[in-house]
N, C-alpha and C positions, 0 to 999 in steps of 0.2 A: 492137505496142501493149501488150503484155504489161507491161514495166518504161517505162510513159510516161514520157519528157525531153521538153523543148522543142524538142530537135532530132528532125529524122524517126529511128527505126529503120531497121533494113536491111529489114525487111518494109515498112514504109511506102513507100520509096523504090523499092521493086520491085515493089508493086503500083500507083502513079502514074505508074510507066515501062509497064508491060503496060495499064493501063485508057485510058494518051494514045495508046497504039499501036493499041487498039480501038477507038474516037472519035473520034481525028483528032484536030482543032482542037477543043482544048474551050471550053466555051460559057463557063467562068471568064475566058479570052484574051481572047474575043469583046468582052463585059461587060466587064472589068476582076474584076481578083481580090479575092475577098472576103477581108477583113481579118482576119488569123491568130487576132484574139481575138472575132471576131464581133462588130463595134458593129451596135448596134441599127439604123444605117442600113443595113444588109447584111442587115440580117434577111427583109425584104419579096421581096430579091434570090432568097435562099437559097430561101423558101417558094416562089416562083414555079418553081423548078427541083424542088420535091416535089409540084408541084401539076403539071408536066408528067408527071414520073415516070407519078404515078397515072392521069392521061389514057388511057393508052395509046394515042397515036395511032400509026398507022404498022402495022408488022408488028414482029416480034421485035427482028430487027437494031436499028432505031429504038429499041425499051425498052433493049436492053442499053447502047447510047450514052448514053444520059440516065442510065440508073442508073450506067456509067461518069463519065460529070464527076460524077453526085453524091456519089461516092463519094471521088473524088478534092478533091472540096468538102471536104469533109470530114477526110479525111489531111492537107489542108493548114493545116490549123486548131493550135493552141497547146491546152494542158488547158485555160485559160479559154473558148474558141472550141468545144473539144468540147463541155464542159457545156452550153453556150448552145445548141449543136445538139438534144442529147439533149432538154433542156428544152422547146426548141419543137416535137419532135416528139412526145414524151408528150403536151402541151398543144395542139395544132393539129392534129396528124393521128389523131386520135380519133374514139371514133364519135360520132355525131350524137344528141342525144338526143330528138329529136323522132320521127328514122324507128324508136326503139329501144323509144320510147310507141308508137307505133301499131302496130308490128311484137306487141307484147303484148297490145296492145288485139283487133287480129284474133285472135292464138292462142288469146284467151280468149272471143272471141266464134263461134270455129270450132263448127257444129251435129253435123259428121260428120267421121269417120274419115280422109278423105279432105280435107278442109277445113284439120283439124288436124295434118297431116301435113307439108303446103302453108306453114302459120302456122309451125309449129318450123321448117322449113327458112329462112324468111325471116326468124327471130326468132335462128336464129344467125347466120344474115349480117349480120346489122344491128347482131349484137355482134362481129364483128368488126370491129376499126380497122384503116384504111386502108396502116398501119403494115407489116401484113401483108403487103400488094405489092411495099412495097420492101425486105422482107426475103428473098422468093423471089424476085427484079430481083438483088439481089447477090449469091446463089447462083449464077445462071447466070455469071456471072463469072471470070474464072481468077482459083483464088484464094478465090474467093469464100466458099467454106464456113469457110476460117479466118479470112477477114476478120469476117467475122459471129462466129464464136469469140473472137476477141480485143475485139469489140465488146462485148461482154459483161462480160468481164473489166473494162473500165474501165465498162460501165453500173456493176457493183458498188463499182467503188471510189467513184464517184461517186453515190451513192444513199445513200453513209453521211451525207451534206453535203444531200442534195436527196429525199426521200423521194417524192418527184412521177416517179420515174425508176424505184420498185420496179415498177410496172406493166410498164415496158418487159423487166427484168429477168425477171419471170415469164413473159411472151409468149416471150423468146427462149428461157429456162430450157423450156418445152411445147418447143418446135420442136427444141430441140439431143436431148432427151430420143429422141425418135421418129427423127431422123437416128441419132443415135449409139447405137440398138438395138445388144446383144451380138451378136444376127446377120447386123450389118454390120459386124463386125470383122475386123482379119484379123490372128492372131500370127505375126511373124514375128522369127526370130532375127539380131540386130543383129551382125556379123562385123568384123573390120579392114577387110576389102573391102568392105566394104558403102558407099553413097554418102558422099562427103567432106559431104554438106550434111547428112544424119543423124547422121555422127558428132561435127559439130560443136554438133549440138541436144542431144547427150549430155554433152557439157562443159557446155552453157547450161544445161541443165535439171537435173542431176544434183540433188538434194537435203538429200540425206543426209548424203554423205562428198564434198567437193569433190575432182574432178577436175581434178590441179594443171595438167598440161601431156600432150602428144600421149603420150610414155613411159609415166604414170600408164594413160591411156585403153586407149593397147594391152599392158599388164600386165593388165587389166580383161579384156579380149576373148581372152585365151592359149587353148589349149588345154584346160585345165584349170578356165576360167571359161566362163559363159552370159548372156550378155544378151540376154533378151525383150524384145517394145513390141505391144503392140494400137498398130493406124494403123489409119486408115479410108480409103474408096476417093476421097472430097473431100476430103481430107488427104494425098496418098501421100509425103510427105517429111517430114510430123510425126509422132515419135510422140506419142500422145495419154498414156501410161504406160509405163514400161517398169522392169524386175527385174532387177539381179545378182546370179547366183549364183559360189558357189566350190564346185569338185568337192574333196572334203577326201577325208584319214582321221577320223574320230571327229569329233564335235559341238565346234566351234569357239568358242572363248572370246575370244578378243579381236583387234579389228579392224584393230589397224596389222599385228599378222602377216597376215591376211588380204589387206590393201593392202602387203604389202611388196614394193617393185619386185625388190628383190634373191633374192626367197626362189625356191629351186628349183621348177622345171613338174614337175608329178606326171603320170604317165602318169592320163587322167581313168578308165579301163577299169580300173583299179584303187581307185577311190573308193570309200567304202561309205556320203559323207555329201553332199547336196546342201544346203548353209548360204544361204539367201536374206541379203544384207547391209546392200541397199537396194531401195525401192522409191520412185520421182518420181512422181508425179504433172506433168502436162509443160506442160498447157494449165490457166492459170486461169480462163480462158472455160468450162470445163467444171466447175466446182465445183459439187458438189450429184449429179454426176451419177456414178455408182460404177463403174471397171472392176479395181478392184484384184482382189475376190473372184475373180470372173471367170479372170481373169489369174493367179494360184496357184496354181489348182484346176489351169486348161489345163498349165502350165510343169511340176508336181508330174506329171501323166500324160504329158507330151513326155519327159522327166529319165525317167522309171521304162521306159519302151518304150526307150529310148535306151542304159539304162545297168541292166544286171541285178545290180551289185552294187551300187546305192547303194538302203540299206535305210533313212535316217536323212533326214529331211526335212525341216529346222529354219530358223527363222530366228537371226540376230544383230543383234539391235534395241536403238537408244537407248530412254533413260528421259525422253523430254522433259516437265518440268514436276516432275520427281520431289526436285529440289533447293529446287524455289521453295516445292513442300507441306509436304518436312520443317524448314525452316527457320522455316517461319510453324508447324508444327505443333510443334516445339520453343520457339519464345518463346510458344505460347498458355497452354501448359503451366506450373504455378505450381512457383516454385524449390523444389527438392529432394523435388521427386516422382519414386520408386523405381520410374525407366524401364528401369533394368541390372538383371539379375539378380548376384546375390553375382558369381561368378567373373570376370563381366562390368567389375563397377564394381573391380576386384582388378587385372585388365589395363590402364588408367587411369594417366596416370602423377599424381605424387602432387601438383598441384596445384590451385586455384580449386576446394580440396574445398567452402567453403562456399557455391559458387554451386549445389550440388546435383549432381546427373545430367546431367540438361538443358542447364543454363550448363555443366558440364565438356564436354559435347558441343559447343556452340556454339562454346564459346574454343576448341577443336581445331580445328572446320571452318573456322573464320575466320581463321588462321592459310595464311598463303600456302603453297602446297607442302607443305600437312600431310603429303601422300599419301609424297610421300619421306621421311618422319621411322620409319623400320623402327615403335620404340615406337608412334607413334600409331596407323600401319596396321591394325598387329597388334591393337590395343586396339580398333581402329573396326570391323574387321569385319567379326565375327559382331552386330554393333548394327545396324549400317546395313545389313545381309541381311535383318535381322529387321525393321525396317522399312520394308525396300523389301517384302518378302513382303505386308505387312499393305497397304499403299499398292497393289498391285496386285490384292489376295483381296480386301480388305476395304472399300475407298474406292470408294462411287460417285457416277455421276452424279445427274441429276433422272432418274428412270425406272427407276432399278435397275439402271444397267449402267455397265459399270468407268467410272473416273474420268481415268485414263491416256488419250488417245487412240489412241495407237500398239497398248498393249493391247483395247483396245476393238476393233480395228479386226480386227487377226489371231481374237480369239477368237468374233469375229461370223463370221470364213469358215470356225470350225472345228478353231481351235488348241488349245494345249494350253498354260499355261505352264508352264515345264520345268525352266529352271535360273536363275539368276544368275549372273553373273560380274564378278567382282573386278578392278577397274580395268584393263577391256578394252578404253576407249575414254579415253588419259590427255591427248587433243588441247585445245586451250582452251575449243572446242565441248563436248566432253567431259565435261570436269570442271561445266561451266558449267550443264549441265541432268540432270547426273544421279550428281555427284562420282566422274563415271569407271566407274558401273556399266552393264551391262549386260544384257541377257535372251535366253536363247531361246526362243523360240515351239517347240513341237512341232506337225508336220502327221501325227500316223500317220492313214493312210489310210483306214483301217477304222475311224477315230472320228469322222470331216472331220466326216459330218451329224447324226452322234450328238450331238457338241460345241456344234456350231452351230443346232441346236432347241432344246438345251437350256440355252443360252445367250442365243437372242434372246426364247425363250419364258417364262422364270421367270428371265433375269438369273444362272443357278448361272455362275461361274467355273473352267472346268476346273483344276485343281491336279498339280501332281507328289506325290509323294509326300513329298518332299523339301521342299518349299515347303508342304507344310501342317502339317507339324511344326516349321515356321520360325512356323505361328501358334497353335500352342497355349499 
């Protein structure tokens, strides 16, 4: 359910094969099957199978069947059929607002301690909806914890269209929160060997740097590289996040060496640099909910017990967003305001002087393939260093903190930023969100929480040395 089509997923299809196999005959065959896009005459059908649900009649066995076909109701449905589902269960399986008056009426009329104890206890039951049963009915499920994960993922897409659907989004957003506590995580390191259905969720999931084909993946996993994933124990074939690293020499600058299939296996016992290159995010069911930090902190301490010579603990991160700010921060700018310093505007070749600074930058970057032209390169940049520096020190959000995400994200767990580098990512992705730049993040160890107080507390921006002489 992750990438909704109209046709089933391989998850849909393999939890309708496992829920007809716990149920039996479901009660859709029985019936006749409700109509992929939910007409309204189906509708009455549907409720009566969430009004069983909630019943509970029977013993266990009996709820899991019912929550099985209802479930399977549901997978069987088109996006239009979803919505219509989600719809009527924010609106119909809600609470009551009568028992939720009275339930408040006793707690405020409660005389004693005892009374009123009695009154909160039934004045939260009363606010919980009904909703709630058949979210813990699908849990018990195989499967079930990720089905409820991916239901989420499409509550959200579909709550941008139907704002009647946030309620559900925030109920599930409580629930996943307190399931997928950090101390029900478990990091484990993702190998060649490791199961064909994990490493094929590392193709699917990858984010960063696409994973072209199997060769790419097990270049990925050599010797000399590490892949992490926090998985959970209702998940144990998803990972929920996971990390590559490369065991280097010296702090890595640019990512197709890094991804080169062809480039020699360094014995890793001889590394002195653990380079982070990507990090997915795996489940969009789980958005809002953070295990990156998490995940660093643990990998950065696995890497350092592991490996006694890797002293350098960095990332190599895209600039996403970083082309779209200077582009609009260049045309806001009024023609021939003195952005170059003298030497600067000298390296420049000698044309579109009367468009200024600015315009002579613009007509550069918009120029296809500027970056192969040796003159313009050379000319761009010690410019574009200088303000990328400023865009990352200087640029923030609503609340004082960086404006980058990516940066945002590392200097919240504790980073440092370190260096730039010059067209270390020259792929069309590449170019397209950051004209080919790129950053390291620094983890020294002995700054992680120094960084990170002082960061999420007053917004300060760790700085290299280097990079803050890029803003003066």
């Amino acid at each position: 359910m992750t990438d909704f089509t109209e046709s089933e997923n391989l998850l849909d299809r393999t939890l309708r094969r496992a829920w007809r196999a716990l149920s039996g005959v479901a009660r859709g065959e029985q019936n006749g099957e409700i109509g992929p896009d939910l007409p309204e005459s189906d509708s009455d059908r549907l409720m009566a199978q969430i009004r069983d649900c909630l019943e509970a009649r029977g013993g266990e066995v009996s709820a899991r069947v019912r929550a099985a076909d209802l479930g399977r109701a549901y997978l069987s449905l088109n996006k239009v059929g979803r919505q219509r589902f989600l719809g009527l269960l924010s609106r119909e399986v809600s609470t009551d607002p009568e028992i939720v008056a009275q339930a408040v009426s006793s707690w405020q009329q409660s005389a004693d301690d005892e009374g009123r104890q009695l009154a909160e206890r039934n004045l939260r039951a009363a606010l919980r909806p009904p909703r709630f049963t058949l979210y813990r009915q699908f849990t018990a499920l195989p499967e079930g914890v990720k089905f409820l994960v991916d239901l989420r993922a499409e509550v959200l897409r579909f709550s941008k269209h139907d704002p009647a659907l946030k309620v559900i989004d925030e109920e599930l957003k409580s629930l996943l929160l307190s399931w997928f506590d950090f101390g029900f995580l478990e990091l484990t390191r993702i190998e060649w060997d490791s199961p064909a259905s994990v490493l094929e969720k590392l193709i699917e999931y990858e984010a960063v740097h696409r994973i072209h084909d199997w060769d790419d993946l097990k270049n990925r996993l050599e010797s000399d590289r590490r892949c992490f994933g926090f998985f959970h124990p209702g998940m144990p074939n998803e990972p929920l996040i996971f990390v590559e690293v490369a065991l280097v020499n010296g702090m890595a600058g640019n990512v197709q060496q890094l991804l080169d299939t062809e480039a020699p296996i360094i014995d890793p016992q001889t590394a002195d640099a653990a380079i982070f290159y990507s990090i997915s995010n795996a489940q969009r069911g789980l958005a809002g909910i953070s295990f990156g930090d998490f995940l660093i902190k643990r990998v950065v301490d696995v890497l350092a017990v592991e490996f006694k010579g890797i002293k350098t603990f960095a990332t190599l991160s895209p600039l996403p967003g970083f082309r779209d700010w200077l582009l609009e921060y260049l045309q806001a700018m009024e023609a021939g305001h003195e952005l170059l310093s003298a030497a600067e505007r000298k390296r420049l070749p000698d044309w579109t002087r009367e468009a200024g600074d600015c315009g002579q930058i613009l007509s550069v970057l918009n120029e296809a393939n500027w970056y192969l032209d040796v003159e313009y390169a050379e000319a761009l940049t010690a410019v574009l260093f200088r303000l990328c520096a400023h865009y990352l020190g200087r640029e923030k959000r609503a609340g004082g903190l960086a404006k980058n995400p990516v940066a945002h994200f590392h200097l919240s767990n504790g980073a440092r930023i370190e260096r730039l580098n010059w067209l270390a990512d020259t792929s069309e992705n590449g170019m397209q969100q950051s004209f080919g730049l790129m950053v390291n993040y620094l983890y020294k160890r002995s700054d992680i929480e120094k960084n990170h107080e002082s960061y999420r507390g007053s917004g300060r921006i760790a700085l290299s040395s280097t990079l803050k002489s890029m803003l003066k």
